[in-house]
Each structure stands twice: as C-alpha cells, then as structure tokens.
TIFI-815829 format. One record per residue (C-alpha): residue in one letter; x, y, z. Coordinates in steps of 0.2 Angstrom, whole numbers, padded with zeros to 4 digits, always signed. Example, Ala and Ser with C-alpha at 12.3 -4.5 7.8 and 13.67 -1.06 7.14 Angstrom:
residues 2
a+0062-0022+0039/s+0068-0005+0036/
end
This chain:
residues 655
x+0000+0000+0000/x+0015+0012+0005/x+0024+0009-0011/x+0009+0012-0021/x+0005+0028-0011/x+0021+0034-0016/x+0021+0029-0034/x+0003+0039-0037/x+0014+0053-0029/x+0027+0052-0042/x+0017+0051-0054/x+0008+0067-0049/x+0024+0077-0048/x+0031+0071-0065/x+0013+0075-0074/x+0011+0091-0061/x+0028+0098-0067/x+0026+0093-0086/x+0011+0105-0083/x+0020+0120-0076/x+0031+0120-0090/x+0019+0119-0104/x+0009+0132-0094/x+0025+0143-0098/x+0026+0141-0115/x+0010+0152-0116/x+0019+0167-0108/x+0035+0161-0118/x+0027+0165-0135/x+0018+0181-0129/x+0035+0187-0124/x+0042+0181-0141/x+0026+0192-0149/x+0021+0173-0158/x+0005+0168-0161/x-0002+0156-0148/x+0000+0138-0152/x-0011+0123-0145/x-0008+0119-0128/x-0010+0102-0121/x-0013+0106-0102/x-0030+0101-0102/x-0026+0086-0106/x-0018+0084-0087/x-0025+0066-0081/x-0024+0065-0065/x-0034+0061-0048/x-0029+0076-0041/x-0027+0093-0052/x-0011+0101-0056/x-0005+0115-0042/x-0008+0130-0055/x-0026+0128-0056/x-0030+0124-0037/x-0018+0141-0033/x-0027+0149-0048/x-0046+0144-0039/x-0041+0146-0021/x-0034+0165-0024/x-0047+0169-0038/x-0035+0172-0052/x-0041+0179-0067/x-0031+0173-0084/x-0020+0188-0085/x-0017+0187-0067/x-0011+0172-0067/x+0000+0174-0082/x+0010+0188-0073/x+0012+0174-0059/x+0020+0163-0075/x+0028+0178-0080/x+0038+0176-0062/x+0040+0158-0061/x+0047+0155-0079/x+0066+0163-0070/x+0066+0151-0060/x+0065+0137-0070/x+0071+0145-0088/x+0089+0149-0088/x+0084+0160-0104/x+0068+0169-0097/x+0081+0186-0093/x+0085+0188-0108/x+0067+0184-0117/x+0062+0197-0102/x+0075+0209-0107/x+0073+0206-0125/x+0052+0212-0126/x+0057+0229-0114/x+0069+0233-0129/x+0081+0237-0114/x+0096+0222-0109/x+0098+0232-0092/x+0078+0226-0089/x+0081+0206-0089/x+0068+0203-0077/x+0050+0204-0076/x+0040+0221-0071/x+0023+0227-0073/x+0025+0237-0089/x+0031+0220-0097/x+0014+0210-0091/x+0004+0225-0097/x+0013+0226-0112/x+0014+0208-0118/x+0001+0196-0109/x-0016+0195-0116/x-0031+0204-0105/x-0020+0215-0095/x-0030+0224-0082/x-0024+0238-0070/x-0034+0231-0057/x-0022+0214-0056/x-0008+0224-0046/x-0016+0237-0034/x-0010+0230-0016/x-0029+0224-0012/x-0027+0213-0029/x-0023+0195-0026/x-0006+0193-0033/x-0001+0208-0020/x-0015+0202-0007/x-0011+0187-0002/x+0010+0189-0008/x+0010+0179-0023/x+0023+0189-0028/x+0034+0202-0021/x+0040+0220-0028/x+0059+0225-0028/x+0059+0241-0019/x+0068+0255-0023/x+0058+0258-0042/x+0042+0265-0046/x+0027+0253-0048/x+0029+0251-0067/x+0046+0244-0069/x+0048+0236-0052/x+0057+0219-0052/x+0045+0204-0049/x+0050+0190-0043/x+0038+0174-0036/x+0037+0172-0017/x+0048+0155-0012/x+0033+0145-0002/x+0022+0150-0020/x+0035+0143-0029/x+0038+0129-0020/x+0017+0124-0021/x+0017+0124-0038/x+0031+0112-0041/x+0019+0101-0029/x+0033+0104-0014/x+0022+0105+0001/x+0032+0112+0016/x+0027+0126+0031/x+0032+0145+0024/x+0049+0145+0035/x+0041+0163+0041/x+0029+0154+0050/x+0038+0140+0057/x+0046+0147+0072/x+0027+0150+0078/x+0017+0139+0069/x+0018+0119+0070/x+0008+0106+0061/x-0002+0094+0072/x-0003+0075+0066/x-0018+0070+0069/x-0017+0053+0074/x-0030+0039+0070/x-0032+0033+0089/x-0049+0037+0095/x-0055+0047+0108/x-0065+0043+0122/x-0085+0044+0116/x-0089+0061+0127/x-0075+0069+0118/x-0080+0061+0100/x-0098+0068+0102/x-0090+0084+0106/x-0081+0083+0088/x-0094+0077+0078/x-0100+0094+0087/x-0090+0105+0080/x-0088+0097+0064/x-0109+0098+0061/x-0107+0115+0066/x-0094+0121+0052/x-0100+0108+0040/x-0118+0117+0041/x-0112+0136+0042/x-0115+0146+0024/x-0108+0159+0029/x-0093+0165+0040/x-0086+0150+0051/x-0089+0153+0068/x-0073+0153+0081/x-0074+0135+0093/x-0070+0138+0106/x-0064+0124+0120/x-0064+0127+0137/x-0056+0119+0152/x-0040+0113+0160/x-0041+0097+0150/x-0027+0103+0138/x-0022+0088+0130/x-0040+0082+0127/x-0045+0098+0120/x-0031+0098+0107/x-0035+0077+0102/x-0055+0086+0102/x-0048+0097+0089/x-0038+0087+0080/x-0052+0075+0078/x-0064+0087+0071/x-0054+0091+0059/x-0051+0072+0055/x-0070+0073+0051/x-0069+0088+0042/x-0056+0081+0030/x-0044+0096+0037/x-0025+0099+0041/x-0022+0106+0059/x-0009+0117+0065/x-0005+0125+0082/x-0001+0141+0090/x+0005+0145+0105/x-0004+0166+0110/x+0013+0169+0122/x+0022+0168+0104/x+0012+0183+0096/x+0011+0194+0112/x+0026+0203+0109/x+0025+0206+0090/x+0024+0225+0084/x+0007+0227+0074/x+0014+0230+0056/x+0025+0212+0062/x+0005+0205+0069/x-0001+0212+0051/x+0011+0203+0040/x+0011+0184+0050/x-0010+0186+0051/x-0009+0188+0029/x+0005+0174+0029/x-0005+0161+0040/x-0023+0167+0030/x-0012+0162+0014/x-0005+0146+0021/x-0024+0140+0027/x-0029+0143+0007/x-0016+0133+0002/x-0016+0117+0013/x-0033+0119+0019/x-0029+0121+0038/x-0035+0126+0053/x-0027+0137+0066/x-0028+0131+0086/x-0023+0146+0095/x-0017+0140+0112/x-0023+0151+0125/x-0021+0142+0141/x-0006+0147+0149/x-0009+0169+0145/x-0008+0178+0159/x-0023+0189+0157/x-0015+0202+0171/x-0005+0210+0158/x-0018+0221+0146/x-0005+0223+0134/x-0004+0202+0130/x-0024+0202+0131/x-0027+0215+0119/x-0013+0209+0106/x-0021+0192+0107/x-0038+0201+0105/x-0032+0209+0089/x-0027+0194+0079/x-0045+0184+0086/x-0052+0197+0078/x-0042+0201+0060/x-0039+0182+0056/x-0053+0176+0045/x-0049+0159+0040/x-0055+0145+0052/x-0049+0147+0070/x-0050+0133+0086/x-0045+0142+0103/x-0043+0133+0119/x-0042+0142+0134/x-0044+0140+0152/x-0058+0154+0154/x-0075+0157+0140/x-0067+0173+0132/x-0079+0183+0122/x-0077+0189+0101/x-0088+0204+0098/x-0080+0203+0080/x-0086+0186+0073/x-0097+0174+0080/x-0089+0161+0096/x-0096+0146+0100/x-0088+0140+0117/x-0088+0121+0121/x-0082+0117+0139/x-0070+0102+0138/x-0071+0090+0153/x-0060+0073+0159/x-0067+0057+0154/x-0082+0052+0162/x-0079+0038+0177/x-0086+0024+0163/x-0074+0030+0152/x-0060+0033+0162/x-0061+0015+0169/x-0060+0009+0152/x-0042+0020+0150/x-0037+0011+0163/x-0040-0009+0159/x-0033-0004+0139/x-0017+0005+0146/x-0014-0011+0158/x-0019-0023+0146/x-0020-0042+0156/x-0014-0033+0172/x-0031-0025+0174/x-0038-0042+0180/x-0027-0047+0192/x-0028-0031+0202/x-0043-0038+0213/x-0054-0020+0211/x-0038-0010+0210/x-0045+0002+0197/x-0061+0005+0204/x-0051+0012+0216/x-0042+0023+0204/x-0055+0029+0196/x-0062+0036+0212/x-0049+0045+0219/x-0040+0051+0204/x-0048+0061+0188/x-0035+0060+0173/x-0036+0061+0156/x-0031+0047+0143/x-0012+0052+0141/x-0010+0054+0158/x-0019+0038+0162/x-0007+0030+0149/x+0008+0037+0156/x+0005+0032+0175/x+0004+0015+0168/x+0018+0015+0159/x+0030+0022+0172/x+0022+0011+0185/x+0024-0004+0175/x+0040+0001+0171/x+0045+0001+0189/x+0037-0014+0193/x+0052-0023+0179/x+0066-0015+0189/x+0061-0021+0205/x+0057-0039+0197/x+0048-0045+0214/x+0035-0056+0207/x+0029-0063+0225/x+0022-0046+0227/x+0019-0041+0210/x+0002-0037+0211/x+0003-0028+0230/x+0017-0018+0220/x+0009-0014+0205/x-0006-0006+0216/x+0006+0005+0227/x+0017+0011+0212/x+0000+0016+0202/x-0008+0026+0216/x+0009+0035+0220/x+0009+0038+0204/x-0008+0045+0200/x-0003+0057+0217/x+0012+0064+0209/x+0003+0069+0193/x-0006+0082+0202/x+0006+0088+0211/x+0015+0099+0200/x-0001+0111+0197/x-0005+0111+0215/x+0010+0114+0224/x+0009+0131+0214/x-0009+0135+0222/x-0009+0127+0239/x+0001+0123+0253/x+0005+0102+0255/x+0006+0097+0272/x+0015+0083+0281/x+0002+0065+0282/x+0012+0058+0295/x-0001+0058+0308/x-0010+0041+0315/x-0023+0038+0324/x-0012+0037+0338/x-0008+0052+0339/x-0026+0060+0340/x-0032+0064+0356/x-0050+0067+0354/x-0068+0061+0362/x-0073+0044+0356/x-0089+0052+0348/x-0076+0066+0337/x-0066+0049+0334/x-0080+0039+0325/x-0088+0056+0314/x-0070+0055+0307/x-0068+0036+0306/x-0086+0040+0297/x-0079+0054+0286/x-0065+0043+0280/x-0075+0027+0275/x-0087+0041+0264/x-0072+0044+0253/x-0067+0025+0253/x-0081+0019+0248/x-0088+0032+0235/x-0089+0022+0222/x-0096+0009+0227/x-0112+0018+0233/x-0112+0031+0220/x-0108+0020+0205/x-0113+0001+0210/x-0128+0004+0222/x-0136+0020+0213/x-0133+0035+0223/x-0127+0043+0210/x-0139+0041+0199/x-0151+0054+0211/x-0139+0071+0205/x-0123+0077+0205/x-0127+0091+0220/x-0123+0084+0236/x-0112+0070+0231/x-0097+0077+0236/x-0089+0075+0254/x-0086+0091+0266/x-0083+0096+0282/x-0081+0107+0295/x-0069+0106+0308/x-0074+0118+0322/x-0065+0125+0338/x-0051+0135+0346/x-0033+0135+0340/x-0023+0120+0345/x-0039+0107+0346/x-0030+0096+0334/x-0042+0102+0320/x-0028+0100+0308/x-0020+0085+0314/x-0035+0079+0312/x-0036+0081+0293/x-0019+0074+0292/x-0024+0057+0302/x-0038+0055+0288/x-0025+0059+0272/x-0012+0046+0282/x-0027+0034+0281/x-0034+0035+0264/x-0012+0038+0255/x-0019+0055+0248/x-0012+0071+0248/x-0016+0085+0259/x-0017+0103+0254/x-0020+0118+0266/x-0027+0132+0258/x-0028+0149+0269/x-0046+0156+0262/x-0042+0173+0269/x-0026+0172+0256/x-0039+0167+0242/x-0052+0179+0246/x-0049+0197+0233/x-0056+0212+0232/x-0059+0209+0216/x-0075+0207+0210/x-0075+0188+0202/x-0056+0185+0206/x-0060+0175+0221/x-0070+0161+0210/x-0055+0160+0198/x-0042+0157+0213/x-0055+0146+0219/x-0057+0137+0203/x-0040+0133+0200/x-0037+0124+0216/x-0053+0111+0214/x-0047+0111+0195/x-0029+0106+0202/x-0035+0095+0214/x-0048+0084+0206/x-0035+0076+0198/x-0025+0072+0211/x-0039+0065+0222/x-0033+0079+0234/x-0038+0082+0251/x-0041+0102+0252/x-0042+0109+0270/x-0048+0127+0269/x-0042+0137+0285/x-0050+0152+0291/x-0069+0149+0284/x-0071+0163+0293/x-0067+0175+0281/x-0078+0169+0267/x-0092+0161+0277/x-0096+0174+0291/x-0116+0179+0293/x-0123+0185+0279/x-0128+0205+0280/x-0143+0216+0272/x-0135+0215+0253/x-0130+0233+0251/x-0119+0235+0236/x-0111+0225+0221/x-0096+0221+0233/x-0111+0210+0243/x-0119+0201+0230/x-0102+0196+0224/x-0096+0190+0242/x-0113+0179+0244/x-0107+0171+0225/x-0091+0168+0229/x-0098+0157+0241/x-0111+0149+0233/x-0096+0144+0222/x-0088+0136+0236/x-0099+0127+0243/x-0105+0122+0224/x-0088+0115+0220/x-0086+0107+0238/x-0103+0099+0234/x-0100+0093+0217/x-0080+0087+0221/x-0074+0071+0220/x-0063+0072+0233/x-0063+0079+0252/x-0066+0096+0254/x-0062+0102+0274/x-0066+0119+0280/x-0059+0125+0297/x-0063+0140+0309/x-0062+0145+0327/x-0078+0151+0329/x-0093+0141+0321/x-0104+0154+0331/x-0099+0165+0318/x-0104+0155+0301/x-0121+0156+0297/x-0131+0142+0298/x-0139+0142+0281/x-0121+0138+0274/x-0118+0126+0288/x-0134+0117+0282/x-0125+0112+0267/x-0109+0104+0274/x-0111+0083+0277/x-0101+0084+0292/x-0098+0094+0308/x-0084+0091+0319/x-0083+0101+0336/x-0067+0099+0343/x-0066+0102+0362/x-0054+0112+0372/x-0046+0096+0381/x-0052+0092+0398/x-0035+0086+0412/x-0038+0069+0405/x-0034+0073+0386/x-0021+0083+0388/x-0013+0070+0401/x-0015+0056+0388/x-0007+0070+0375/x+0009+0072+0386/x+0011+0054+0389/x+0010+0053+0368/x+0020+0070+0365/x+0037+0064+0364/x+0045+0051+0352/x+0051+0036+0359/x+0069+0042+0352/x+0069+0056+0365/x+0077+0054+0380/x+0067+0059+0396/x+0068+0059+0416/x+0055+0062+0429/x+0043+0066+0416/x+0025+0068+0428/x+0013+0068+0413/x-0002+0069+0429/x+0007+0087+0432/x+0009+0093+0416/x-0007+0092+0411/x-0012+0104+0423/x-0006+0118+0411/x-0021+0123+0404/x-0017+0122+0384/x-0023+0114+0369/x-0015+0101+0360/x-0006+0111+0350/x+0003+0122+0363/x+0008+0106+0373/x+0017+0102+0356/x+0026+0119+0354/x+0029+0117+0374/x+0038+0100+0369/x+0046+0102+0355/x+0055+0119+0364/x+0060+0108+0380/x+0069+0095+0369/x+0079+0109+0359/x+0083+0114+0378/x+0089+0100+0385/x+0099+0096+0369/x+0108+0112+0369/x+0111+0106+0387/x+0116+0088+0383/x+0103+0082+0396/x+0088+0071+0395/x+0071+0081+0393/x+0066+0086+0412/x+0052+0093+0420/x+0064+0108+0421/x+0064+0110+0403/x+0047+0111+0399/x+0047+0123+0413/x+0056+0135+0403/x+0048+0130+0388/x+0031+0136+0396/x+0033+0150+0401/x+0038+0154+0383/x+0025+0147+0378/x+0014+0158+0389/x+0021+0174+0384/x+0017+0168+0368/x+0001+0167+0373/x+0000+0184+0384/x-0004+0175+0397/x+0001+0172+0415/x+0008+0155+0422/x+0001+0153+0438/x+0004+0143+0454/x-0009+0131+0454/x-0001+0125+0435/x+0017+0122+0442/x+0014+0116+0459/x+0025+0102+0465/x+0034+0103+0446/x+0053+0108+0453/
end
C-alpha cells in the first residue's frame, strides 16, 4: 500500500511539473510576440489537479493574473527567461519581469491585477523589488508560491518558528470527547456563511487539542497550532504581515489554526489586547482553547467546555493501558477511578512508568501488591505539579495514635474517611449517584479553638486513605476583586480533582461569616463567591475540609450544606494528660517526666506540642535528657506567647 501511495505521488509530480512548464510556453510565445499555439494542459489526467489551477481557484486568479504569476515563475526554472524578459522591454539592463512588461505583452491586462488589495499583491503571490516606481519594479515569485506549484508542500519558513503542524493521529478518543467533535464538525459543515470561532474550554489541555484534531479528522482538514505567548510581543505591522502569511498558508493546505490560549496571563492588558487583535483580523478557520470562556464581539464564538473522561470512560483507560494486568488487580481500578480524575495520556503514562517500575524491581511474589502502590503514588504525583503552585502540601504523617480526641469526634472521622473509601461503590454500584450530582461530594467542617487538633486531624484522615493533603488559607484566596475569588477558587478544585486531593480550607471565617442586608455589588459578589464554594465542595470528588475558630460565627444556612460537623473540644485534664504521655518520640530521651502534672497547664493540644518540642531543643543544647525543668522554661515561653500568666496552681510540685 506504502509503495503504491508513493508511486501515485510520483506520478503526480512528473505530470504536475510537465504542466507548469507547458503552462509557460503560453507566456513564452507572448514574450516572443508569436501567435499562440495549441496547448495540451487540459489534457492533465490525474486524480488530483495540477498545483496551478487549485492556486489559480483558491486566490481567484483571473487569466491575465495568473499569467503575470508565469511571468515570475518561468526565471526560476528558464535559464533564458532574462534575456526573453530583457529582449520584449527593448532594454538588456531590464532582464527581469515588471509590470509594464505584463501590461505590455500578456493577453487581457488589467490595472486592477496589481493594486496592493489585488490578489497577486494580497495574499504575496509575488513580491515587488523596492527602490523603483510601480511600473518597472522587479518581480519575482514568493519562495513558499514557488515551491506549491512544483507540488513541494512544506510550512512558509516565516511561519515555522510559531506555527507547527499537528498530526492528527487515528487513535480514537473517548465517546464524550468524540460527540464533542462530531459537534464542532456539524457546526462548520452546516455554516453558509462566515465559520464561527470554537472555542474549547477547560484545564483538560491535552484532550482539548485530540478534540480538535479530531474534528478536523472529520472535516477532512490539516491542523496546525499556535501558542498566543508567541504573538504577544510582536509590533502590529509584524502581527499584520504573520496574520496575511498564516490566512495564505490555510488557502493553500486547507488548515485550521488552534490558537493556544491556556497558559496567557490575562494580568498583563497589553498580551490580552494583542491576542484580542489577531482573534479578531484572522478570518480563516480558528480553534482556541483556553482555560476561561473569552468573548469575540467581532465574529461569532461558539464556546464548548471540555471535561476529563467520564468515570465509565476513564475505567476503560485504565483496563486498555494495563492490558491483562487490569484483571489481576482484585478491584484496583475502581479504586483509581475514584480517587483520581485523569485524562487518557496521563492515564497511559502512570501505567507505563508504574509498569515500568514494577520490571526494575522484578519482585513477582508481590507483583500485584506492588503494582497497586506504584500506580496510586503515581496517579498522586501527577497532580502535584499544578498544585503545589496553588496550595500549601502538608505533612500526612499523623495516625490515629496520635489523635487525642472524644470517642464520639473519633467515630464522625472514622465516618468521614470510609465516605471517601467507599464512594464508588455507593455512588456508582448501588445507585446514589444516579439521584444528582449536587450533594455527592464529601465536606466538612472542623470547628474549635486553635490548638484542638483540627488540623492533625485532617492529616490522620490523608495518612489513612495515602492521599495528599493541601492547606489552603481562604483569607489568602479571598480578593477584592469582584470575580477574582472564584478564579483562585477554581483553579485549586481544577488542580485538585486530579490528584484526588484532600483540600483543607483554614479560616472559613473569612468567606463564610453571617450574611448582612446585601447593600452593594461588593455584597452580591461575596454571597457568590460562596455559593461557588460550597458548589464545588458539593460537586468534588474528593474531600473538601473547611476550618474555623468560631462556628458561632458561620451562618447556619451555609452550615446546612456541609455533610459533616466536627466540634473539637478544648481538652479536659484527662486529654491533655494522655497528650503528654503521647508527645514525645520514643527516640527522645526523658527523666522524671509527671505527665499527671503537666497536664495541669491549661493548653490545647497544640501548645503542649510547641511546649515539647522547645524543651527538647533545651535540653539538647544542654546535653541532658528532657526534664520537667525543661518544659518549665519552655512554658513560660509558651505563655508569653500566649499573653498569658503562668500561675501557681499550674506548676505546683513541678521543681
């Protein structure tokens, strides 16, 4: 089949060429003043038509138009065309072709073929030697013009420092991303009139690009892509001449631009608004993907949002990509699929590099315990790279162990964890699912004074379930912006939902505080930037923890909304004894410790650790086990911290 692809090709080229050159002998004889002889081009037999004509069709050459084209290609492929040229001005310091000549010697010249709105000069068919008036400039053919009519098909070499083709491969795409092709290509196929911009929305990058290029499968078109940080920076007579070169080069190989918007950074006006320009001049079919829906007041925009793979699909991602694996993974994926939201080609590469390790290690006892691990840490470090630039990962060292908390606390967390555990099972295998999206995802509020072990707690629950844990301050997020919060906001849930994240949201406060009489813009704004929120929380697949000091201050019609509520208790004597007896590592070397007395300081749980942790740095400085002395010290630090007074009752008996 490959040999006979390329021998139809040949054979194109031989009969194209033998066609140019006859279509030369026309001009030949007109500069020669002969009469016209017959010509035997339309006796061209081929599938596909010589480059001449579809150049002369897709540009809207009239005859004498596309003569003067001829006029210029015939030096480059007629060592004698100079002096023919030369010869028919009567002048042998003119051997070159010029306007005067075309007017002078073609048949049905017409001033109108070279004003600069005129094809030829239009769309840079040929180019004008400066430095003479219009009349007798020098013409010559532009290179990438020459080149398509010799049938050498190739990228304009001023484009390709910007502009690279797409292959567009013949894998399929997961069915919600095919009907979203079939989409766009119904939508073009059906227009009359001016093609409408497609716009693809989302933080699925790569499967808004295999979208694309799957459209244009359909369509029967070339893709080619552009990255908008590569234009930002061009003058606008620099913007001007690329927009003509790409509109010339879509003509000619029937190709679409995708315009890759997704990493601008809309904070600098001067990108935005040179980004703006070109969405608006370029006429020739335009793709954009961007993370944001962006609005064209200058064409019409259809905007598609682009998701990941449904659960369905994405299980099936993952049995292809691990192949007779899948089977021997007792379940394995189910799992996957319900912590983690990837795409296909990441789906494919966590396989891959998790397979890959699996050879090195070459431990087939454990193979498929190993496998297992080695996929979910993988699937974890995917996400990681996005969110670390959002959020703030915390340490999931934590156990259960170390929680010091009343048994019924203990059992709403134990409850909380075996909610994201088991997610899919009673979502997808037993129905609940299938009752609405709102309400399915898994929140809660962690309420109670500094120190209560609020965040500890979170990190017990991620050291549970292997997942990441990610603290994001809300007062950070929070902007005076009107609609910057939702796009901070956004991002994060974006980032996360990959990686099966666990997001803990500090200071609720500062978003969630009691609603007021709505007084101005700035109000309406703050009650949808936490409808937004608490919509994302509801609708994420992972867990979403908010914390605060004061739930007396949240209003309870948010509150409503939140599967899970967990008061944390000042600790009584008791707790904060069984938290000195747990406080130090069994490394560190103690004497006399009274954990009975020490509890007696009237702290949280996380003042006893700071209290702790700065008596061990003491008594290391000092080369002695951790005394009772120690903490001493370290409490009335502590204390002063706390501007507060440490009193007798707290010490009593302690030295």
């Amino acid at each position: 089949m490959a040999n006979k692809l390329l021998t139809q090709n040949y054979e194109w080229q031989t009969a194209n060429y033998n066609y140019l050159i006859n279509a030369l002998d026309i001009v030949r004889q007109a500069l020669l003043a002969e009469e016209p002889k017959e010509n035997h081009n339309h006796h061209f037999c081929h599938l596909s038509p010589p480059a001449l004509d579809t150049l002369c069709q897709i540009f809207g050459l009239s005859e004498f138009e596309r003569h003067v084209l001829l006029l210029c290609v015939g030096m480059e492929l007629d060592a004698n065309w100079g002096f023919l040229c030369a010869n028919a001005q009567g002048s042998l310091g003119k051997p070159y072709p010029t306007f005067m000549l075309a007017k002078a010697s073609l048949l049905q010249p017409h001033w109108n073929a070279f004003i600069p709105t005129a094809p030829l000069r239009k769309w840079q068919l040929i180019q004008l030697e400066e430095g003479s008036t219009l009349n007798l400039s020098h013409l010559r053919v532009d290179e990438r013009i020459f080149h398509y009519l010799l049938g050498l098909d190739h990228l304009d070499e001023r484009l390709q420092s910007i502009v690279q083709p797409v292959v567009i491969p013949d894998s399929e795409i997961v069915p919600s991303h095919q009907q979203l092709a079939e989409q766009l290509a119904t939508t073009w196929s059906e227009t009359e009139t001016v093609l409408p911009i497609i716009q693809l929305c989302g933080d699925e990058i790569a499967s808004k690009k295999a979208i694309a290029a799957k459209a244009c499968k359909l369509l029967n078109l070339n893709l080619h892509l552009m990255s908008a940080g590569a234009i930002t920076n061009l003058r606008q007579n620099e913007m001007n001449d690329l927009l003509r070169l790409w509109e010339r080069e879509s003509m000619l190989t029937n190709s679409v631009l995708l315009l890759d918007c997704d990493e601008v950074d809309y904070t600098e006006p001067a990108k935005e608004n040179a980004i703006a320009r070109l969405i608006a001049s370029i006429t020739s079919p335009l793709i954009i993907t961007s993370l944001e829906r962006k609005r064209s007041l200058q064409r019409p925009l259809i905007a598609i949002e682009v998701h990941k793979p449904n659960t369905t699909e994405q299980r099936i991602i993952w049995q292809n990509a691990l192949g007779e694996a899948a089977t021997t993974l007792n379940g394995h994926v189910d799992k996957l699929v319900s912590h983690f939201s990837l795409n296909a080609s990441t789906i494919q590469t966590v396989c891959a590099e998790a397979q890959g390790k699996l050879k090195v290690k070459r431990q087939k006892a454990k193979e498929v315990e190993e496998l297992s691990a080695l996929l979910w840490d993988t699937c974890r470090f995917q996400a990681r790279s996005r969110l670390d630039e959002l959020a703030q990962p915390m340490e999931t060292s934590a156990t259960w162990d170390d929680l010091v908390l009343p048994e019924a606390q203990r059992q709403v967390l134990r409850d909380i964890t075996a909610h994201v555990r088991q997610r899919t099972k009673v979502y997808e295998k037993w129905g609940f699912g299938n009752k609405g999206g709102r309400g399915l995802g898994i929140s809660a509020l962690f309420a109670g004074a500094s120190g209560t072990g609020k965040t500890m707690a979170a990190e017990v629950i991620a050291h549970e379930l292997r997942l990441d844990l990610y603290r994001i301050d809300l007062s950070q997020v929070v902007s005076k912006y009107i609609g910057e919060t939702e796009k901070n906001l956004r991002r994060v849930f974006d980032a996360a939902e990959a990686g099966g994240a666990i997001l803990l949201f500090d200071e609720a406060d500062a978003l969630f505080g009691k609603r007021s009489e709505v007084k101005d813009s700035h109000d309406r704004h703050a009650n949808i930037e936490v409808g937004y929120l608490l919509q994302r929380m509801e609708s994420y697949r992972g867990l979403a923890i908010l914390t605060t000091n004061l739930k007396a201050s949240l209003d309870q019609a948010f509150l409503r909304r939140i599967r899970f509520v967990v008061q944390f208790p000042f600790p009584d004597i008791t707790q904060r004894t069984e938290i000195w007896q747990r406080v130090f590592p069994r490394q560190t070397p103690t004497q006399d410790l009274d954990a009975s007395k020490l509890a007696k300081l009237n702290v949280s749980g996380g003042n006893i650790r700071n209290i702790a942790l700065n008596a061990a740095f003491l008594a290391a400085d000092t080369g002695d086990a951790v005394e009772m002395k120690h903490i001493l010290q370290a409490a009335k630090s502590e204390y002063t911290k706390l501007e507060r007074q440490l009193t007798d009752a707290e010490i009593k008996g302690w030295v």
